[in-house]
Structures are given as structure tokens and as C-alpha cells.
N, C-alpha and C positions, 0 to 999 in steps of 0.2 A: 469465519462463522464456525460455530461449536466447537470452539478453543477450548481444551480443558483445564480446569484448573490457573483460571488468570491468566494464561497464557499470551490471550492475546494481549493483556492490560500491559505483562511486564514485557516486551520487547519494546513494547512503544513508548511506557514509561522511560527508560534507558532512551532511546530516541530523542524524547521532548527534552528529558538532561542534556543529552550531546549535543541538538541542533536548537534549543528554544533561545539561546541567548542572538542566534544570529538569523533566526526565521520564527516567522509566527505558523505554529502549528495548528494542522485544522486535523484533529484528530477524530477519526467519526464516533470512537465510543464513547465521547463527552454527551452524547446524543443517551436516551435511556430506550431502547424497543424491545425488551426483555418478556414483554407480555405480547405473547403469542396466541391468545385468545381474543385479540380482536386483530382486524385488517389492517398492518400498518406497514406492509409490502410498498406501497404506492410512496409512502413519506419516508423511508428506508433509501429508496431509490433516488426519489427527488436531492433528499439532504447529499447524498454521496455524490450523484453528478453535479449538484452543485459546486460541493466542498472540491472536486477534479478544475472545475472551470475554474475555481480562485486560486487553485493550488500554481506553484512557480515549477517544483517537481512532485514525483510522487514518490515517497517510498515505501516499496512491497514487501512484504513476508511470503515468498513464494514458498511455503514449507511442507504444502500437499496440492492438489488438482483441487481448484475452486469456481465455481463456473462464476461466482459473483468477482471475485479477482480478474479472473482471464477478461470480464465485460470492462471491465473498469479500464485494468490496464488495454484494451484495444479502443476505447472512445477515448481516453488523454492520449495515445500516442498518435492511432488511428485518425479520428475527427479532430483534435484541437492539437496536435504538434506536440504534446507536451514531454518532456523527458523523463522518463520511470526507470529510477533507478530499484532495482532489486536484489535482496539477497536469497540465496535458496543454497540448502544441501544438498541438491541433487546434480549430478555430474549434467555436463553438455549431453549425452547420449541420452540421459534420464529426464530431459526437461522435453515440455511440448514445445514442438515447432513456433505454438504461434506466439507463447511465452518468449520464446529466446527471439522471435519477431519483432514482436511489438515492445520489449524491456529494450530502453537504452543500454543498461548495462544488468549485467546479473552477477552479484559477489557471493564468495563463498559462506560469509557472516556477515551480520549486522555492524560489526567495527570496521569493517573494510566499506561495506555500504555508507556509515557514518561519514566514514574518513574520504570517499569519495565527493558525497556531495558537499562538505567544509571546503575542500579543494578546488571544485571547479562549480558552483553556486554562490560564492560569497563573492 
């Protein structure tokens, strides 16, 4: 949330290159909820836990404190088992407890993230 400047588009663009030949990507910003002027909180939510329950992993952009991240990543690992892998720049000392909890794994960059789950998800 309030990624600037494409930010959020291009790690994931890079993402859907590395990983779409060998998983189907459920990317949530193919979704449009750009307009903030009406109530779309509810279908924001819905769509995202949905897109968690079909998901096989998850992969995070842990690259600031997000209360909507930290929810997501604790209902796919927390309620449904699921394995979230993440990358973050932030040292072990610097990450939140429940981040470094509930993330299966947390890599230093997004090639290392890539190159994990190629490895032990195909």
C-alpha cells in the first residue's frame, strides 16, 4: 500500500517473469481499487484472502511495517498452513517478531526469494 512511483507494479512485474512459466500468479493489483472515494475496503479484503486460500506460497515484499501484510502473512501461515516466503532489507534485529514468526523464510532480495521458491516449490 502507497508504493511510490510503480513500485509495487515493478518487483512483481520481475516476479510474474521469474516465476509465471512454472506457477500461476494470483497478483492482487490486477484487481483496480484506485478510487478511494467510495467503500471498497470490504472487496479489498475479500479479493486478498481469497487470492491467500488459492495461493500454493505467498510471496512478500516485507520492505516497510504494513499492518495489511503482517494480516495476510499471519492468516496464510497462522489459519491455513501456508508457506510465505519473503524478502525484506531489514537485518534480523530490524524485522518484527511476528514477521520473522509467521514468514517461512525471509531473504535478503527478491532473486534470492525468486530462486528459493524455483527450488523447493516446483
Amino acid at each position: 500500500m502507497d508504493e511510490a512511483g510503480g513500485a509495487a507494479h515493478d518487483w512483481r512485474k520481475t516476479a510474474n517473469q521469474e516465476l509465471g512459466g512454472a506457477f500461476i500468479i494470483l497478483d492482487p493489483m490486477r484487481r483496480n481499487f484506485k478510487d478511494r472515494e467510495v467503500d471498497s475496503a470490504n472487496e479489498i479484503v475479500e479479493f486478498d484472502l481469497s487470492d491467500i486460500r488459492n495461493a500454493e506460497v505467498l510471496l512478500v515484499n516485507y520492505n516497510k511495517p504494513s499492518i495489511g501484510t503482517a494480516m495476510e502473512v499471519f492468516y496464510a501461515a497462522h489459519d491455513l498452513g501456508k508457506f510465505v516466503v519473503a524478502f525484506s532489507p531489514f537485518s534480523f534485529k530490524d524485522s518484527s517478531p511476528w514477521m520473522v514468526r509467521y514468514c517461512t523464510k525471509i531473504l535478503p532480495s527478491l532473486p534470492a526469494a525468486i530462486q528459493y521458491i524455483l527450488t523447493h516449490f516446483q
